[in-house]
Residue frames relative to the residue before (quaternion, step in Angstrom):
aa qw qx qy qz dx dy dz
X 1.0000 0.0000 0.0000 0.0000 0.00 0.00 0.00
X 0.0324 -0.8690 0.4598 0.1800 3.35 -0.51 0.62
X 0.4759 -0.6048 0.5913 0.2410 4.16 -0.76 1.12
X 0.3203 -0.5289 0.7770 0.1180 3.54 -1.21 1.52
X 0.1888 -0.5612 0.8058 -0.0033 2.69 -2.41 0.81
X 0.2401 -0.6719 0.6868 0.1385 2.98 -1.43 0.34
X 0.5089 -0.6171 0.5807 0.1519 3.58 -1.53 1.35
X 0.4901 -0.3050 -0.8150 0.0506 0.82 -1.83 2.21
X 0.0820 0.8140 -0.5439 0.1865 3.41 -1.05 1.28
X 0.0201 -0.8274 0.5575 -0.0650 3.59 -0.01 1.18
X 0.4733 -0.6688 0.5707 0.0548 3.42 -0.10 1.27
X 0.6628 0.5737 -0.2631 0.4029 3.85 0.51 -1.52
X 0.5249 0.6536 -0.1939 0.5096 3.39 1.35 -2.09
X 0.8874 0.2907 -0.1350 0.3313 3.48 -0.20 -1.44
X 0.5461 0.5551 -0.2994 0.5514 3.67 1.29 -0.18
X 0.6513 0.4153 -0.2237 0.5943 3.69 1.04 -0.89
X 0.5354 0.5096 -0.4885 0.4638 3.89 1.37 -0.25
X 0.7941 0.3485 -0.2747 0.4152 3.41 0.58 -1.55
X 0.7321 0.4246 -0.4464 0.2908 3.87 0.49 0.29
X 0.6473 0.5947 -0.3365 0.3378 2.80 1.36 0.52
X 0.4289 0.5698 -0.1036 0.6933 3.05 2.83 0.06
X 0.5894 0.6368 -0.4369 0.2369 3.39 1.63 -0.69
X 0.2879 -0.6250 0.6005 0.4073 4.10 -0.80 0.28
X 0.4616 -0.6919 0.4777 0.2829 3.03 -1.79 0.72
X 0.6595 0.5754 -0.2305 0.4253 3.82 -0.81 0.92
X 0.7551 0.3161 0.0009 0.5744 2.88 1.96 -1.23
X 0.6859 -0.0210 -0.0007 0.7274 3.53 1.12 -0.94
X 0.0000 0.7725 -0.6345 0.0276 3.05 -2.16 0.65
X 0.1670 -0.7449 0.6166 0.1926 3.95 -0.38 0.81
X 0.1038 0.8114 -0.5703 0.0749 3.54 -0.95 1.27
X 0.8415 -0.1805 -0.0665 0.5049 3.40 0.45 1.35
X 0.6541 -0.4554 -0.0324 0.6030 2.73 1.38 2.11
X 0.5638 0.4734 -0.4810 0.4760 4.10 0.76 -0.27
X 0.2736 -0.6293 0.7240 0.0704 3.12 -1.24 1.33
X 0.2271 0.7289 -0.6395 0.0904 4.21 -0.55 0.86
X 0.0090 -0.7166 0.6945 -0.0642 3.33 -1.40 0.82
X 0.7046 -0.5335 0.4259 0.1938 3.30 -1.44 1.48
X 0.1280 0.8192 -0.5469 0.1159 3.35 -1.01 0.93
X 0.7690 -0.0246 0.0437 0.6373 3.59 -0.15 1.03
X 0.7442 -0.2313 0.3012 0.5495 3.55 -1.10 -1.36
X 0.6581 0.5647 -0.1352 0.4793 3.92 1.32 -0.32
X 0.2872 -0.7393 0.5805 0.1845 3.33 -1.24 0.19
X 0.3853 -0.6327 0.6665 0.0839 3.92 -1.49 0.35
X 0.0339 0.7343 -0.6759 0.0528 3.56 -0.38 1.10
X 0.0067 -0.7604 0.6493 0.0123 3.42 -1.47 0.70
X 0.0827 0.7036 -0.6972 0.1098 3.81 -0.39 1.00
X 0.3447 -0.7082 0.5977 0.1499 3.33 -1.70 1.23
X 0.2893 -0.6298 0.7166 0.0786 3.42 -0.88 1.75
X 0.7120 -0.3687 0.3997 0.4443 3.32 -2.09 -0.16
X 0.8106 0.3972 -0.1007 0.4184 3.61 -0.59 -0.23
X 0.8375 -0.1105 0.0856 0.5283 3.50 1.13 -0.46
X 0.5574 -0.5488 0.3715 0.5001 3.42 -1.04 -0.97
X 0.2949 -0.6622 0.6022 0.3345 3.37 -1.30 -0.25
X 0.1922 -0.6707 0.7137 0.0613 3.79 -0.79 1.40
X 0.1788 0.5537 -0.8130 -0.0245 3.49 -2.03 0.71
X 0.0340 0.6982 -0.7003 -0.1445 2.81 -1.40 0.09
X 0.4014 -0.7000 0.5906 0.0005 3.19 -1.61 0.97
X 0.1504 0.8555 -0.4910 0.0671 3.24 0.04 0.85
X 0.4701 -0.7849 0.3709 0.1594 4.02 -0.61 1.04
X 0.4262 0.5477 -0.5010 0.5171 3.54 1.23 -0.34
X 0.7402 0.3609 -0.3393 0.4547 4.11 0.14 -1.30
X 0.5736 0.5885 -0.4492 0.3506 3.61 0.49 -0.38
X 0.7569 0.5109 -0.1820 0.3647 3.25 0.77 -1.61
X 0.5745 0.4835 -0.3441 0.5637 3.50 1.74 -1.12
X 0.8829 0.2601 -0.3099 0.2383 3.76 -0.10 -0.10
X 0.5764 0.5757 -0.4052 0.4149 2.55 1.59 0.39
X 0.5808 0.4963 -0.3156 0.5628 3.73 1.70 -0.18
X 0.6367 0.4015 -0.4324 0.4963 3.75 1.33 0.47
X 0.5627 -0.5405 0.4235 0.4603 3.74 1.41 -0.61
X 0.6090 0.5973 -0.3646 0.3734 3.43 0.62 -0.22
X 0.3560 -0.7651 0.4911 0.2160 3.61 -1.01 0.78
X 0.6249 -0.5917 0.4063 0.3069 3.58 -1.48 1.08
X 0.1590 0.7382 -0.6531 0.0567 3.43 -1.13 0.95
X 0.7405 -0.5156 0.2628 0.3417 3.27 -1.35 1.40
X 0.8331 0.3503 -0.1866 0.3852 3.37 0.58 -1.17
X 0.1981 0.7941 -0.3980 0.4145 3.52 1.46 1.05
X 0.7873 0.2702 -0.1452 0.5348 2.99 1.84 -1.42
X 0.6438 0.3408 -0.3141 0.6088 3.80 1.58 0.40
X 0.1270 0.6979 -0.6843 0.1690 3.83 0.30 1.62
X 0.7738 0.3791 -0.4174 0.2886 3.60 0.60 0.50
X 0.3819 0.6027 -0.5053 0.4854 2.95 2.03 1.68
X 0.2542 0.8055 -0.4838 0.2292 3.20 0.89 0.36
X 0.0368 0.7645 -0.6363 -0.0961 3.55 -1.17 0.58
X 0.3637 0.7075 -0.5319 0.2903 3.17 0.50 1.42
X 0.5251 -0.5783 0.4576 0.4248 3.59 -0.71 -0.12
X 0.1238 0.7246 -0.6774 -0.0290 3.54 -0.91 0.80
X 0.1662 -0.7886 0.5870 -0.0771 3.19 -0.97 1.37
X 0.4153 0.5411 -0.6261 0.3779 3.33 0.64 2.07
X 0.6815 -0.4014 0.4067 0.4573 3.21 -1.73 -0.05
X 0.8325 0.2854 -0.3276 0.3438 3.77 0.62 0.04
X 0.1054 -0.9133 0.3856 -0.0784 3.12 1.53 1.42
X 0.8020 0.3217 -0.2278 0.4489 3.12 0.81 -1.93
X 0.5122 0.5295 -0.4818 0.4746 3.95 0.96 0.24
X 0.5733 0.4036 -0.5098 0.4985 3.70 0.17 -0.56
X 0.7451 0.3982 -0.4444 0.2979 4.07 0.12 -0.30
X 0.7533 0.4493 -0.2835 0.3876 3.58 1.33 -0.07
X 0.6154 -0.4986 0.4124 0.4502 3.43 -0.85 0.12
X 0.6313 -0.5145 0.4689 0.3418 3.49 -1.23 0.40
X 0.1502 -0.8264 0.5226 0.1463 3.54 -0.96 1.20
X 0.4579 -0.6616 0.5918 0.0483 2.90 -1.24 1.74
X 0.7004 0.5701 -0.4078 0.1345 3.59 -0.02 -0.87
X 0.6163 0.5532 -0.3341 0.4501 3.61 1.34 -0.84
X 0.2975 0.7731 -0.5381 0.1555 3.79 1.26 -0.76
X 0.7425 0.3346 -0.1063 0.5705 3.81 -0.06 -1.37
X 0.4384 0.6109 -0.6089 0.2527 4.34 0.38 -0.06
X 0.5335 0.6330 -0.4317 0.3582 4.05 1.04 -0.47
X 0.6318 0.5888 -0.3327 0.3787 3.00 0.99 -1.38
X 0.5771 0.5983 -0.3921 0.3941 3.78 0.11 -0.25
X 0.7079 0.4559 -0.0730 0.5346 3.44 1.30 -1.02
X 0.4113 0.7524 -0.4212 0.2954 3.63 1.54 -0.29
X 0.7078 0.4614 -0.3658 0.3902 3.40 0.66 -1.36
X 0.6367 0.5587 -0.2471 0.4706 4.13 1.57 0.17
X 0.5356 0.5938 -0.3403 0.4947 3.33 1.53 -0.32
X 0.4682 0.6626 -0.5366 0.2320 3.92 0.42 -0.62
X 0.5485 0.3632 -0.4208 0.6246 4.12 0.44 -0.72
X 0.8493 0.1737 -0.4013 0.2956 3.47 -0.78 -0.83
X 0.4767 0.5592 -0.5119 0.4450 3.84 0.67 -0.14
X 0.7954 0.2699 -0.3427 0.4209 3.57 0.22 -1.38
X 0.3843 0.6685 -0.5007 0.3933 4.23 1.34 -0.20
X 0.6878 0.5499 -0.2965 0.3695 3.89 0.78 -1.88
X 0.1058 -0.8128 0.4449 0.3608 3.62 1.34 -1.57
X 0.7635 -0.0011 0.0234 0.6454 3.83 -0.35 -1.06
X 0.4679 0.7951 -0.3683 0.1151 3.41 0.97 -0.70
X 0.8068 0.4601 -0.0454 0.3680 3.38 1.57 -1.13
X 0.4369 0.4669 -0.3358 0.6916 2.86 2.24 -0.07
X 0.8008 0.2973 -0.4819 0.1952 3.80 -0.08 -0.02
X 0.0372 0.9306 -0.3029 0.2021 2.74 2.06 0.06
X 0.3625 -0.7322 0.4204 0.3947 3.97 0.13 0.15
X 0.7063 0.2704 -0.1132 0.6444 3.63 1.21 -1.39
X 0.5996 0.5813 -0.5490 0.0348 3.63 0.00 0.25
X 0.3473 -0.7974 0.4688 0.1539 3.19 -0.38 1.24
């Protein structure tokens, strides 16, 4: 996907900002791609003429088609560019990105979970995501 800019805009400037801000472990600019660790996925950012270039790479979609057979394609991670008709009840969600923000809303409620954690037993540590 690539992020319009508007002139004056040096793409070169701002990639050499974040690697010089980059944390080690987490982000890194290796032959102009500024990328930095995210969740199970990564965030790539390389300055094209006119703007940036965004990817992301994310491993949960990798892993799901790759345990049905199906091969990775870019737009796996933008299904709410679609211009097809979708004619379920969760129409107006297929047009948005996946919402991230509530992820951590549980936490608030942790210091109440002990019974039902210790109820689940081992159950939540093998959990795949439990964190």
């Amino acid at each position: 996907m690539i992020l319009r800019a508007v002139e004056p805009y040096a793409g070169s400037a701002l990639i050499a900002y974040l690697a010089a801000r980059a944390i080690p472990g987490l982000e890194e600019v290796v032959d102009g791609v500024y990328t930095r660790a995210l969740g199970s996925g990564t965030v790539s950012l390389r300055a094209v003429p006119g703007g940036i270039d965004a990817s992301v790479d994310c491993a949960e979609v990798r892993a799901l088609l790759d345990a049905v057979g199906l091969p990775f394609e870019p737009a796996c991670l933008r299904f709410y560019e679609t211009d097809r008709a979708v004619r379920t009840a969760s129409s107006e969600q297929v047009r948005r990105p996946i919402f991230r923000e509530g992820l951590d809303q549980w936490r608030q409620f942790d210091r109440w979970l002990g019974p039902l954690r210790d109820s689940l037993g081992t159950v939540v540590d093998e959990y795949p995501f439990a964190t």
